[in-house]
C-alpha positions as CSV (number, residue, x, y, z in Angstrom):
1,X,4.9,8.1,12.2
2,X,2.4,9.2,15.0
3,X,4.2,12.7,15.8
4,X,4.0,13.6,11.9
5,X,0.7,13.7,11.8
6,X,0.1,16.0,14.6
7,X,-1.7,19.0,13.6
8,X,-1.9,17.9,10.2
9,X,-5.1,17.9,7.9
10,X,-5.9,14.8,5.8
11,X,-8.8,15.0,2.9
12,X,-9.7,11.0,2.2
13,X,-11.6,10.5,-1.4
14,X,-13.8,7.6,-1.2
15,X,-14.2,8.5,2.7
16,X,-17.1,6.1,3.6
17,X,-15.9,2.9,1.0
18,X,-14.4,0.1,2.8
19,X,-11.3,1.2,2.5
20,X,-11.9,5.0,3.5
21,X,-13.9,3.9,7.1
22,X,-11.1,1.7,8.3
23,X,-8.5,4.3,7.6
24,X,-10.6,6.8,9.3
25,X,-11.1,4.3,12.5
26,X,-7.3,3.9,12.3
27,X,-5.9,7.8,12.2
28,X,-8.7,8.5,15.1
29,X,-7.3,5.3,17.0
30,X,-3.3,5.9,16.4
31,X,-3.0,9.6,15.4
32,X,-5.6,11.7,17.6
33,X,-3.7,14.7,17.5
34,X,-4.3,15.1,14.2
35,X,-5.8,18.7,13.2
36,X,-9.0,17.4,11.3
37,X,-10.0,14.5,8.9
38,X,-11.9,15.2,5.9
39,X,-14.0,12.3,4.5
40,X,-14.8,13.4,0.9
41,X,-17.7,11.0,-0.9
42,X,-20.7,11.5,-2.9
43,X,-22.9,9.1,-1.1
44,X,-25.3,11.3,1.7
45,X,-26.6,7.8,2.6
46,X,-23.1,6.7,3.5
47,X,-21.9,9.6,5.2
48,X,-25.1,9.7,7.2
49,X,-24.4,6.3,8.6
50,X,-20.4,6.9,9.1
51,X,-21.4,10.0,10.9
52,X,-23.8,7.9,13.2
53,X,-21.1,5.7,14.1
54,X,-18.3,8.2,13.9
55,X,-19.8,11.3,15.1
56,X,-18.1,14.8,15.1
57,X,-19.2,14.9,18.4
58,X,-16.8,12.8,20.1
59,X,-14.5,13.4,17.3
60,X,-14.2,16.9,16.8
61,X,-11.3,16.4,13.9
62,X,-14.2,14.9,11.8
63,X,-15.4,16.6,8.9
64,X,-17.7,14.7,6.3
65,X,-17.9,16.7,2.8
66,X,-20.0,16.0,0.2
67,X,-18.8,16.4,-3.3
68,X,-17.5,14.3,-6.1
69,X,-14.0,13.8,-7.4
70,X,-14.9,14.4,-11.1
71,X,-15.8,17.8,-9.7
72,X,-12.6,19.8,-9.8
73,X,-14.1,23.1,-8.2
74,X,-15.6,21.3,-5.1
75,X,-12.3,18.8,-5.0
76,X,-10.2,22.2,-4.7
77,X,-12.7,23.9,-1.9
78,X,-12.4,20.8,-0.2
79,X,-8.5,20.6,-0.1
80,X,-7.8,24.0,1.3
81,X,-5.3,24.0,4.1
82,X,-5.2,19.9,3.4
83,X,-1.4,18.8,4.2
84,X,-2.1,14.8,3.3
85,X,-4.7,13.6,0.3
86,X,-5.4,9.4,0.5
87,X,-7.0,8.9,-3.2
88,X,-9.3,6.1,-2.5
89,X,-12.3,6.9,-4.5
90,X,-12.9,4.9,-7.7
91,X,-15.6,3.0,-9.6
92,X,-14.2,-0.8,-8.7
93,X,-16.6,-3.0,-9.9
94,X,-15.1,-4.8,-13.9
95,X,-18.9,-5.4,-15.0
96,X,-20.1,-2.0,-14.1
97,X,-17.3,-0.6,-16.1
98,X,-17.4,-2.7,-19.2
99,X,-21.0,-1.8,-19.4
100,X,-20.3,1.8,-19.0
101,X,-17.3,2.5,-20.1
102,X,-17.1,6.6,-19.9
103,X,-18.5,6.8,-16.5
104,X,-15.5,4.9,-15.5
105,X,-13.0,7.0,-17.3
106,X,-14.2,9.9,-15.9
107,X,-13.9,9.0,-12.1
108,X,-11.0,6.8,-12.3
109,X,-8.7,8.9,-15.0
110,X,-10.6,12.4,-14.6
111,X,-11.0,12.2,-11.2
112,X,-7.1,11.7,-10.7
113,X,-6.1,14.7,-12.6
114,X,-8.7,16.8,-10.4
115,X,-6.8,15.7,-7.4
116,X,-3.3,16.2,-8.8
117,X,-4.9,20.0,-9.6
118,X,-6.3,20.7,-6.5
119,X,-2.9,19.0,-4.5
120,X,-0.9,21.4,-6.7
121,X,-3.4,24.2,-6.5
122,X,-3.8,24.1,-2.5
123,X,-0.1,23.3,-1.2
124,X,-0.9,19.9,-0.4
125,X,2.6,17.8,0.9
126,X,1.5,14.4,0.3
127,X,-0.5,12.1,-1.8
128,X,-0.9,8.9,-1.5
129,X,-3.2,6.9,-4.4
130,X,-4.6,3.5,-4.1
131,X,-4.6,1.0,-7.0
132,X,-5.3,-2.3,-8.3
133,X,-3.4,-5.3,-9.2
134,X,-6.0,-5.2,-12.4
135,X,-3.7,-2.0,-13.3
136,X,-0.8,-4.2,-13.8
137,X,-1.5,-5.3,-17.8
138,X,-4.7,-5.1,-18.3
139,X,-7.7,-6.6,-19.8
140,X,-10.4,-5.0,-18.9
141,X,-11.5,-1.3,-18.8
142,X,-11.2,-0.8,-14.8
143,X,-7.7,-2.0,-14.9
144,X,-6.9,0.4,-17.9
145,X,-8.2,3.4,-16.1
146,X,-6.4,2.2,-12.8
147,X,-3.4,2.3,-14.8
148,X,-4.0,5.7,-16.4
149,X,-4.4,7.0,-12.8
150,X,-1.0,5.2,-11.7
151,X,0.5,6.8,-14.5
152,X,-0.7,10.5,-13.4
153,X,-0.1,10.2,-10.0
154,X,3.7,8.9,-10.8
155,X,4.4,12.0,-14.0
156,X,2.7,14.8,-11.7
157,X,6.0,14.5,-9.7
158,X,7.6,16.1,-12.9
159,X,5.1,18.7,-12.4
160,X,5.5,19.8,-8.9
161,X,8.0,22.0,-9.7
162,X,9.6,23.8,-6.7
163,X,6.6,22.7,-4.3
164,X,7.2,20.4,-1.5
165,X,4.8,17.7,-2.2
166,X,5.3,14.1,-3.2
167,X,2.9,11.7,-4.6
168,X,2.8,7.9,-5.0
169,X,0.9,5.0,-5.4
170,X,-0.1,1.6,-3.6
171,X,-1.2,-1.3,-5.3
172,X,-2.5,-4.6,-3.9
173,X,-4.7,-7.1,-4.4
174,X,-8.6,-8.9,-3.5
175,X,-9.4,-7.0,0.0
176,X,-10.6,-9.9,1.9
177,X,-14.1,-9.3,3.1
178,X,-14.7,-5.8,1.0
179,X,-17.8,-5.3,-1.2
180,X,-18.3,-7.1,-4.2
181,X,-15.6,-9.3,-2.9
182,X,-15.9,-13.3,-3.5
183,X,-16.1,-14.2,0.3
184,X,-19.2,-12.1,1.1
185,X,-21.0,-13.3,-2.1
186,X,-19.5,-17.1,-1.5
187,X,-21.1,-16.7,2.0
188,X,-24.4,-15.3,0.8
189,X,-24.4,-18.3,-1.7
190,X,-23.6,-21.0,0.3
191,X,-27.6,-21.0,1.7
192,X,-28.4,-22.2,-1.6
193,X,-26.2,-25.4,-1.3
194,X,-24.4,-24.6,-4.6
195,X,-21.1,-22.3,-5.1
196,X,-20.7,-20.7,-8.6
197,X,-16.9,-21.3,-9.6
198,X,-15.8,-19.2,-12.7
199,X,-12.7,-21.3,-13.3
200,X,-11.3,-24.0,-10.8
201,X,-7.8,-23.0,-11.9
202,X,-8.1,-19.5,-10.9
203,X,-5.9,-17.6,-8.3
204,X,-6.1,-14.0,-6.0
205,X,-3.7,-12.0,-4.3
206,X,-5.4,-11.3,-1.0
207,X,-4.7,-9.0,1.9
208,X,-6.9,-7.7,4.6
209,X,-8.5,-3.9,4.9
210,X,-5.9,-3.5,8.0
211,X,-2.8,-4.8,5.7
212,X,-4.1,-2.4,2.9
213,X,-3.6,0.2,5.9
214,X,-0.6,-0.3,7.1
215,X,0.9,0.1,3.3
216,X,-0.8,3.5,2.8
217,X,1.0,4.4,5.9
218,X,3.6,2.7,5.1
219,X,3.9,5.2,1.8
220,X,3.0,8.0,4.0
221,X,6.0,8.0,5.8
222,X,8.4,6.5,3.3
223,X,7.7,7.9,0.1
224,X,9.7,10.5,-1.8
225,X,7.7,10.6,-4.9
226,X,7.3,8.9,-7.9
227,X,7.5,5.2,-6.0
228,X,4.5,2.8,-6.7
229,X,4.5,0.3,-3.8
230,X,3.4,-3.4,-3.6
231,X,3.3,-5.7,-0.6
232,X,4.4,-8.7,-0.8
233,X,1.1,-10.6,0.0
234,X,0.1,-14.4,-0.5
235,X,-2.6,-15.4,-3.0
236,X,-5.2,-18.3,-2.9
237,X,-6.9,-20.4,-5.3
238,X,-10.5,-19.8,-5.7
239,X,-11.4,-23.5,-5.3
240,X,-10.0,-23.0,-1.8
241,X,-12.3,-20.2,-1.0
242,X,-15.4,-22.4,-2.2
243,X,-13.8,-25.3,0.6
244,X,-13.6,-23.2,3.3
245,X,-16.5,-21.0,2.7
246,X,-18.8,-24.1,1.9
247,X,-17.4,-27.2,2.7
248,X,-20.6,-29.2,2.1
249,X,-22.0,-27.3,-1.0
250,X,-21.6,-28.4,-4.2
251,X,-19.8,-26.3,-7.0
252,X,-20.9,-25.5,-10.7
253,X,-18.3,-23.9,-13.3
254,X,-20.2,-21.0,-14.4
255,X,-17.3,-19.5,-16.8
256,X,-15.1,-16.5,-16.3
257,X,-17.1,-13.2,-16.4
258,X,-16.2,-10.5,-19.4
259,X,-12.6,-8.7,-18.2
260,X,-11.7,-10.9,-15.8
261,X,-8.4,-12.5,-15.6
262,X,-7.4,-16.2,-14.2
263,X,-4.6,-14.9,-12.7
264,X,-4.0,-11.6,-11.5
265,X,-0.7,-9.4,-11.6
266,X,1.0,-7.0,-9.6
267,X,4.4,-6.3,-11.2
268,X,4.6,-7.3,-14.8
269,X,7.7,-8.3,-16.9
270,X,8.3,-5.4,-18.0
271,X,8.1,-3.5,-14.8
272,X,10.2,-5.7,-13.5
273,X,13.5,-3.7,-15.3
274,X,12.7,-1.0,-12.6
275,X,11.3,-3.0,-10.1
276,X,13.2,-3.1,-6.7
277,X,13.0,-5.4,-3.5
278,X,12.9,-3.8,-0.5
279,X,12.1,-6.6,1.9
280,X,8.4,-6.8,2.9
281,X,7.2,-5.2,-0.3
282,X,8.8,-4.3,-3.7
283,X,8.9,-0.6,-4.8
284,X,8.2,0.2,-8.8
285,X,10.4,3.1,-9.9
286,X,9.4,5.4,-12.8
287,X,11.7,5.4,-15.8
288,X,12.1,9.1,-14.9
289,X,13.3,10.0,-11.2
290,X,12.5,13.9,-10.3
291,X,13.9,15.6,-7.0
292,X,15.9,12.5,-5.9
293,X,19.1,10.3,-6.5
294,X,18.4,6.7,-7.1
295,X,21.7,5.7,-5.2
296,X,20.2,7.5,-2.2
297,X,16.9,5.8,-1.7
298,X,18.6,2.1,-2.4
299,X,20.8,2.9,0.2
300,X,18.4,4.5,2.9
301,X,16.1,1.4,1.8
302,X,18.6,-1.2,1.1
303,X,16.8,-2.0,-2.1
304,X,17.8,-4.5,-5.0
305,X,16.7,-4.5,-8.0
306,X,14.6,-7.4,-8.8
307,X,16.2,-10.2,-11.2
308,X,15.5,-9.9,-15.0
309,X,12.7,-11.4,-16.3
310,X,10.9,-11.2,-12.4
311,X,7.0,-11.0,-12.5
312,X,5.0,-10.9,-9.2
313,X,2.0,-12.7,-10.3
314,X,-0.9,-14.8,-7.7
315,X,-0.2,-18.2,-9.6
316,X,3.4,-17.8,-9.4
317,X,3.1,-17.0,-5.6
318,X,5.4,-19.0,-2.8
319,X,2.8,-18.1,-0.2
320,X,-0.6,-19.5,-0.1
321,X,-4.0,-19.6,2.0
322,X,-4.8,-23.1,2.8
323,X,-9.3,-23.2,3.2
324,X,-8.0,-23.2,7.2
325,X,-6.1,-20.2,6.9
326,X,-9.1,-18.4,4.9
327,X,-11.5,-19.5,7.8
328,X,-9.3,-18.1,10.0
329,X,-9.4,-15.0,8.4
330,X,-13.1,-14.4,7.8
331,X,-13.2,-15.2,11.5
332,X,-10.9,-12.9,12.8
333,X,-11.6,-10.0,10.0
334,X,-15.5,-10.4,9.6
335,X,-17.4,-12.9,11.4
336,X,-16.5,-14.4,14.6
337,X,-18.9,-16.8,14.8
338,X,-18.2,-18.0,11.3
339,X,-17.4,-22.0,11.8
């Protein structure tokens, strides 16, 4: 993959989130002949401190823009002469967005269009669009505009018309470690001696910021439009978090929190009709193929379509996180010195 990026341009949305600063790190680590890297966010806070720790200075392919992606005009400005766009900007948080529900909608569905306009607008070759596993049937309003995105990003192949550009999406689960994620807070709580559990029988997909990476790449350099990816990622109860976060605290059931799920979903029932396995990861097709042959990409991928009835949900997992493995994990991913 390394020698495709040379001398390309990639915009990030959502440049300084979680997501966005380890994805930066990465294409400066792996791809440094890249032509330049925009990180496109609305928080001057954010990009102040990214650009203390990632300063155009020693990176001279560094640009930070800032701008908003419910605002089409800038959106467009910023893309010009962009080859790759990674869509990770999104309001995240179920709460937030129950509570204000049109603020939401107008990032997470509004802002999509705005980048499918300005990747049609500026010649733009790729797109690559991050989801949620809260997109696969959902219950509350995040997961509904997640899905209203997924569903853009997938028709606006239909829309391309004789332009060379491809877009897809990636959908996976908890990020292990990311804000407003249960470890962090579980950690935070665990000074007061008491854990709050929403539901002992709950369950999470999780994977890890550099897993979420290697997927985005992994669509990057695989995708010929139209595809929504998921990895095939093990899940964990939350009861096992609480263990191996606080061994020694106690727990109180505190109830499950408006729009939350017990179990999460990545590929539901239904999807499962165009759903195909393609080894580490399964590949959701739309109903609709435009620009390719189906019998081309299963045999370039060796793909098989999933079994009838198949549904890729956390509590119906065959991998799990023992409390060792998680412990592991926050060691390794965001505190070494965590016991």
């Amino acid at each position: 993959m390394s020698h495709t990026l040379d001398n390309k341009t990639i915009l990030v949305t959502g440049g300084t989130g979680s997501f966005g600063k380890m994805f930066v790190k990465h294409i400066l680590q792996n791809h440094p002949k890249i032509k330049k890297l925009i990180v496109f966010s609305r928080d001057e806070l954010k990009q102040y401190e990214m650009s203390q720790e990632i300063p155009d200075t020693k990176f001279p392919q560094i640009r930070y823009f800032i701008g908003d992606v419910r605002d089409g005009d800038r959106l467009k400005r910023a893309s010009e002469g962009v080859d790759i766009i990674i869509h990770a900007a999104a309001l995240k948080q179920v709460p937030t967005a129950e509570y204000n529900p049109m603020e939401c909608i107008n990032t997470n569905i509004m802002g999509a269009e705005n980048v499918i306009n300005a990747a049609l607008d500026c010649g733009v070759k790729k797109v690559v669009a991050l989801s949620t596993d809260k997109a696969a049937a959902p219950i509350n309003l995040y997961g509904a505009t997640k899905l209203c995105s997924d569903k853009l990003f997938i028709a606006a192949n239909n829309m391309k018309g004789d332009r060379d550009l491809s877009l897809s999406v990636v959908r996976y689960g908890n990020v292990l470690g990311s804000r407003g994620s249960v470890i962090p807070f579980f950690i935070n709580k665990a000074k007061t001696g008491t854990l709050p559990i929403t539901n002992t029988d709950m369950t999470r997909f999780s994977i890890t910021l550099e897993e979420g990476i290697g997927i985005v790449m992994h669509a990057l350099e695989h995708s010929w439009g139209g595809e929504l990816f998921v990895p095939k990622i093990p899940s964990y109860k939350i009861t096992d978090v609480a263990l191996a976060v606080g061994p020694n605290c106690k727990t109180e059931i505190v109830g499950i929190r408006p729009g939350e799920k017990l179990h999460e979903e990545m590929i539901t029932e239904s999807d499962s009709l165009n759903t195909y396995d393609c080894g580490q990861y399964y590949v959701i097709l739309p109903s609709r193929i435009n620009g390719w042959k189906l019998e081309d990409w299963k045999k370039k991928y060796g793909a098989k379509l999933v079994p009838l009835g198949f549904r890729y949900s956390s509590d119906r997992n065959t991998e799990w996180l023992t409390p060792d493995d998680i412990r592991g994990l926050i060691r390794k991913h965001m505190d070494k010195s965590f016991e």
